[in-house]
C-alpha positions in Angstrom: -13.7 -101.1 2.7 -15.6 -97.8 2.4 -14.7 -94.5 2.9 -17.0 -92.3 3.2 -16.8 -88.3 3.1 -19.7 -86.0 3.4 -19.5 -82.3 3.3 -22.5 -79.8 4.2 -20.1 -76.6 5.2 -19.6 -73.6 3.8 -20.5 -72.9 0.2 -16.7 -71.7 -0.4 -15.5 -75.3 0.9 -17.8 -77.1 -0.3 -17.0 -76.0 -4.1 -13.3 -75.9 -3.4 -14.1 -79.9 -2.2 -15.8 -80.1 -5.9 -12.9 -78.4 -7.6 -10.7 -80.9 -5.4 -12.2 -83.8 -6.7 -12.6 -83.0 -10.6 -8.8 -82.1 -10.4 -8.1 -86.0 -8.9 -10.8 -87.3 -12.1 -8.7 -85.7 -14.6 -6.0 -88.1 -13.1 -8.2 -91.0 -13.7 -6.1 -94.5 -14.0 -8.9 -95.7 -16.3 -8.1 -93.2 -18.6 -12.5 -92.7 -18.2 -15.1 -90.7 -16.2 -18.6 -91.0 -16.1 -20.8 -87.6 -15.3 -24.2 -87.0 -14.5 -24.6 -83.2 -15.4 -27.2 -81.1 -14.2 -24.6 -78.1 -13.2 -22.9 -75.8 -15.2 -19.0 -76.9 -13.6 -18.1 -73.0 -15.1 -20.6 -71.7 -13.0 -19.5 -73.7 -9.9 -16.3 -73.1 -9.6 -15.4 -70.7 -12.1 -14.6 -70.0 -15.7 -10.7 -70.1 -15.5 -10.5 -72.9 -13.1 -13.3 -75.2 -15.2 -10.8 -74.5 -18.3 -7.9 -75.7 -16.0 -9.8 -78.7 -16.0 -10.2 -79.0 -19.2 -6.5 -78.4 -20.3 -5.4 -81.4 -18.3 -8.2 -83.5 -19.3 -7.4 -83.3 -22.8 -3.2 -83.7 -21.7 -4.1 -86.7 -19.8 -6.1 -88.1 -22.8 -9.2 -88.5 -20.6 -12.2 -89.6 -21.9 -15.2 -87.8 -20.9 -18.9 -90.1 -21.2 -21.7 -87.1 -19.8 -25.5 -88.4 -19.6 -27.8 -84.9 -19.2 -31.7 -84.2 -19.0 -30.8 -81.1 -21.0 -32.2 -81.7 -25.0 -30.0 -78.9 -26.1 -26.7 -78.5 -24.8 -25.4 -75.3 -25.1 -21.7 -74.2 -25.7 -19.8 -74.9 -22.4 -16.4 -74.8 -23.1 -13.5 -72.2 -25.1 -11.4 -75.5 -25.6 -12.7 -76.8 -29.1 -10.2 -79.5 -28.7 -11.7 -80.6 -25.3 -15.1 -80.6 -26.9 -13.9 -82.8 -29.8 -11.3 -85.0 -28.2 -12.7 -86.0 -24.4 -16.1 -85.4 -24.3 -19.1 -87.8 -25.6 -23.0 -87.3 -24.7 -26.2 -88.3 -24.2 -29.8 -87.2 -23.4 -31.8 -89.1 -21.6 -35.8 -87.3 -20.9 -36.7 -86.7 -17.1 -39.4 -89.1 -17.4 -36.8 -91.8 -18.0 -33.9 -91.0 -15.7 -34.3 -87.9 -13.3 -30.8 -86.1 -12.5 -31.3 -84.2 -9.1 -28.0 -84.3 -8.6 -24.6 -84.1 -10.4 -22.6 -87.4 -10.3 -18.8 -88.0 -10.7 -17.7 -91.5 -11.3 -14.1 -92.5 -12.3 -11.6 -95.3 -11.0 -13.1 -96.3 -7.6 -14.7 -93.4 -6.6 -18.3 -92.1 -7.1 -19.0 -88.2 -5.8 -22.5 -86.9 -5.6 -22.6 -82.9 -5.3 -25.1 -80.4 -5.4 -24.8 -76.9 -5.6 -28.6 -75.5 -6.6 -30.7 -76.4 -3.4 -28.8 -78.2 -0.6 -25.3 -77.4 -0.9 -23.2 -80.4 -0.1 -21.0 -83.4 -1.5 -20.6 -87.0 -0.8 -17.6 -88.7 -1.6 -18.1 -92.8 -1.6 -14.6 -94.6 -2.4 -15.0 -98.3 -3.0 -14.2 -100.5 -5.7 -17.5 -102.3 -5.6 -20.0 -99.8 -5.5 -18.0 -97.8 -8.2 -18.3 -100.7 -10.6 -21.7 -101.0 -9.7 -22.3 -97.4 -10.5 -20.1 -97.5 -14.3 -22.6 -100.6 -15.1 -25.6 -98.6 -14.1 -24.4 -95.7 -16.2 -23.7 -97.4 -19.1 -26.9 -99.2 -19.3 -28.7 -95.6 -19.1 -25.8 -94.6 -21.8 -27.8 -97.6 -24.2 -31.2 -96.1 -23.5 -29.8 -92.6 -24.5 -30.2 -89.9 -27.5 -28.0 -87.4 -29.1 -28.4 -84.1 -28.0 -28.7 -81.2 -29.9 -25.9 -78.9 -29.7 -25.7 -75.4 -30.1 -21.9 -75.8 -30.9 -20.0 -77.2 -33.7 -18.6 -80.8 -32.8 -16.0 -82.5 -34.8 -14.2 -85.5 -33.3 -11.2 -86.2 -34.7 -12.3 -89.4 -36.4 -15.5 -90.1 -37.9 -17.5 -91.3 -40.9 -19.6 -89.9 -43.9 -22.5 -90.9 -44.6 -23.0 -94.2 -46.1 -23.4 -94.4 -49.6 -25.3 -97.6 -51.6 -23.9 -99.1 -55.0 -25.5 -102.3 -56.7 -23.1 -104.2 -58.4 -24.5 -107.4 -60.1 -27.2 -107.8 -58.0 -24.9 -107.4 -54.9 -25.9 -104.1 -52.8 -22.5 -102.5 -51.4 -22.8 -100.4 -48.6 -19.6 -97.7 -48.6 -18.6 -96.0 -45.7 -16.1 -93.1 -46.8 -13.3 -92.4 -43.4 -13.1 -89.0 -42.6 -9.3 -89.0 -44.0 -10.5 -90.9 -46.9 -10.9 -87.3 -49.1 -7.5 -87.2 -48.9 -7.0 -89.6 -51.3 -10.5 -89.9 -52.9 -10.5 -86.0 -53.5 -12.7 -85.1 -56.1 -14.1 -89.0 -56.7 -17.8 -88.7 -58.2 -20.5 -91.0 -57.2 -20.0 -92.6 -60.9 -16.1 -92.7 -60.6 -16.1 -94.5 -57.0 -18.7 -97.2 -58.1 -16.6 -97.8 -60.6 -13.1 -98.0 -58.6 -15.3 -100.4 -56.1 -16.9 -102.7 -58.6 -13.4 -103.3 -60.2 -12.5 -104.5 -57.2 -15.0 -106.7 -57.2 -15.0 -108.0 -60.7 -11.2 -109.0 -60.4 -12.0 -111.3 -57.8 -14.2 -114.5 -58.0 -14.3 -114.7 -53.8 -17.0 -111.8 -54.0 -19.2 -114.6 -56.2 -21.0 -115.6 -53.1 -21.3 -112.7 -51.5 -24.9 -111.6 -50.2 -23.9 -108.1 -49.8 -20.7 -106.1 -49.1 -19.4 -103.3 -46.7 -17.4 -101.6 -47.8 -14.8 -99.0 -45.9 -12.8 -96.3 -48.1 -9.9 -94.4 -46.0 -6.4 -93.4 -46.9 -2.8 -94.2 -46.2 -0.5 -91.5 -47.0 -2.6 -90.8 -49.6 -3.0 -93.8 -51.2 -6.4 -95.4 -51.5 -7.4 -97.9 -49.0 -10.6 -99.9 -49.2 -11.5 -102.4 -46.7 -14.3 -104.8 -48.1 -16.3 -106.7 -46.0 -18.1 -109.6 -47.3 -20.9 -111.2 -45.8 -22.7 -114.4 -47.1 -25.2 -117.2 -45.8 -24.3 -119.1 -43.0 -25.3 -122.9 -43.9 -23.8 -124.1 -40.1 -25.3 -121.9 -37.4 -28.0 -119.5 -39.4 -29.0 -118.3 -36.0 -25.7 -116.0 -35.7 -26.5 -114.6 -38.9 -23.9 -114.1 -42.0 -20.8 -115.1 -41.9 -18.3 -112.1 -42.6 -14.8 -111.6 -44.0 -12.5 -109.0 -45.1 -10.2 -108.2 -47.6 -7.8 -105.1 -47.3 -6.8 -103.0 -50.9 -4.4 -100.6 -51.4 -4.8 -98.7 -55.0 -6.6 -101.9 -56.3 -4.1 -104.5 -55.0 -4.8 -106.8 -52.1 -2.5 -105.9 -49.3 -1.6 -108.3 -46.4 0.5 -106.1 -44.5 -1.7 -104.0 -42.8 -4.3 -104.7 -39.9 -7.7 -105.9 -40.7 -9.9 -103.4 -38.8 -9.8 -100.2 -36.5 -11.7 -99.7 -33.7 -14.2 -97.0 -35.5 -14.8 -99.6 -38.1 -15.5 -102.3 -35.7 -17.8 -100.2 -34.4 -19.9 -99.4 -37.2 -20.2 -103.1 -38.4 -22.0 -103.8 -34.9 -24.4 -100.7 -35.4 -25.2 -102.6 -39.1 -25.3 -106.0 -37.7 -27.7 -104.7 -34.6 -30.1 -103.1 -37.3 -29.7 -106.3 -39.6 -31.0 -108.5 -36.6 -33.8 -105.8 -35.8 -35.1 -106.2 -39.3 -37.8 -108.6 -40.4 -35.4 -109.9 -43.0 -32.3 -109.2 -45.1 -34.1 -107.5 -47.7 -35.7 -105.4 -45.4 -32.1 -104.8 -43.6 -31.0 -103.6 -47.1 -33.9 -101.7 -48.2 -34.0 -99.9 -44.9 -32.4 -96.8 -42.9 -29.0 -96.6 -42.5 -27.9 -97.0 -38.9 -28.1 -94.4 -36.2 -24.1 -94.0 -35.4 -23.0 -91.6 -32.1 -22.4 -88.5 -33.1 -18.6 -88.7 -32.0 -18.1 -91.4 -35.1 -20.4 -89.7 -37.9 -20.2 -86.5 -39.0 -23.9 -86.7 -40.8 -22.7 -85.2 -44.1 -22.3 -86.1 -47.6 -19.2 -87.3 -48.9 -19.2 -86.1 -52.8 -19.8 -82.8 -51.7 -17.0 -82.3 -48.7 -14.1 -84.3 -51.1 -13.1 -81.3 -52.9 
């Protein structure tokens, strides 16, 4: 079944029908809403009631996915922790994907509003089209860029950038957590490539190793190193290496603790999605580190913000 609302009244009910409906998405089940932005929702319905918003988007731990035509997004938002801990974006070029109208999306309902020209919203509830609507948004979301933002953004959990060692002939690609300087604080290049390739010297399972990732993070202080070893698949060489991974805890191996977090999962498929794009695994190596969101790398170098 579809319920259908349209609204083409006032311009006072019509935005208090907007406010309406951002207040139910910021009660979303799916913990997720989807956005189309081509409005300014400050300028809609007001500063104090868009910060409202906000507030119980971030108490309600709702995460918020925002596709814009808009290259350079300007400050929008008082609430830092908002910014950093619900909202994620992308730009995607008019000559792509058009926005001529803003578009709400969240549990089964899809709201299209415009305030600009024709002032009016349409409310479609219906499980179908909704899901319709999350897979056309997230295929767009692939196709998308990072925007440039006139604001500083710092999610609560990223990466550094990756740094490259070469340890008998092996090349080791380190990713350094964004906790990780609290237990690596005031490493050196030369004194982390050597607390890596002891690691790997101890331990004859690295012999076979075609290259390594490598993850450094920390653990009430203590250093954690997840290492990631990926060697020639002699079964099924379509899928690629075959991976493993070995957990460390000050040099020790540690069994205790889980193999992966979701951030870290995450960055192995951005390597393993440039690794297949590349001619060849020397070229993979060789080439440009991967192009992570901005919501899971920070862009900046770990030896000089360990301190």
């Amino acid at each position: 079944m579809i319920m259908l609302e349209l609204t083409n009244k006032t311009v006072d009910e019509t935005i208090r029908k907007i406010y309406d409906i951002s207040l139910k998405s910021a009660q979303a089940k799916e913990k997720k809403i989807y956005i189309y932005e081509k409005s300014n929702l400050s300028k809609m319905i007001g500063i104090k009631k868009a910060e409202e918003l906000r507030k119980r988007f971030l108490k309600n731990n709702i995460k918020v996915q925002q596709i814009t035509n808009i290259a350079t997004l300007p400050k929008f938002s008082k609430n830092d922790e908002f910014l950093n801990n619900c909202m994620i974006f992308r730009y995607i070029p008019k000559e792509t994907f058009t926005i001529y109208n803003d578009i709400l999306i969240f549990d089964n309902t899809v709201a299209f509003y415009d305030v600009e020209e024709n002032i009016q919203l349409t409310i479609i509830e219906n499980k179908n089209f909704a899901t319709n609507q999350k897979q056309l948004f997230l295929n767009l979301w692939e196709q998308g860029q990072l925007p440039k933002l006139r604001f500083e953004y710092k999610p609560n959990h990223s990466f550094y950038n990756s740094i490259d060692f070469h340890i008998q002939k092996k090349q080791i690609i380190v990713w350094p957590d964004a906790d990780a300087k609290d237990s690596y604080k005031y490493f050196s290049e030369k004194e982390l490539l050597s607390y890596i390739k002891n690691i790997i010297l101890s331990d004859k399972y690295y012999n076979n190793a075609s290259y390594i990732i490598a993850f450094i993070w920390s653990l009430n202080g203590e250093k954690m190193v997840d290492m990631w070893k990926f060697n020639d698949n002699h079964i099924d060489d379509r899928s690629g290496p075959l991976g493993n991974v070995k957990v460390y805890r000050e040099r020790k191996a540690c069994n205790e603790l889980g193999l992966a977090s979701g951030n870290t999962l995450l960055v192995l498929g951005y390597e393993e999605k440039l690794r297949r794009q590349s001619k060849n695994l020397k070229s993979y190596l060789n080439g440009p580190i991967p192009k992570l969101p901005m919501e899971i790398m920070n862009g900046k170098d770990f030896f000089k913000n360990n301190k």
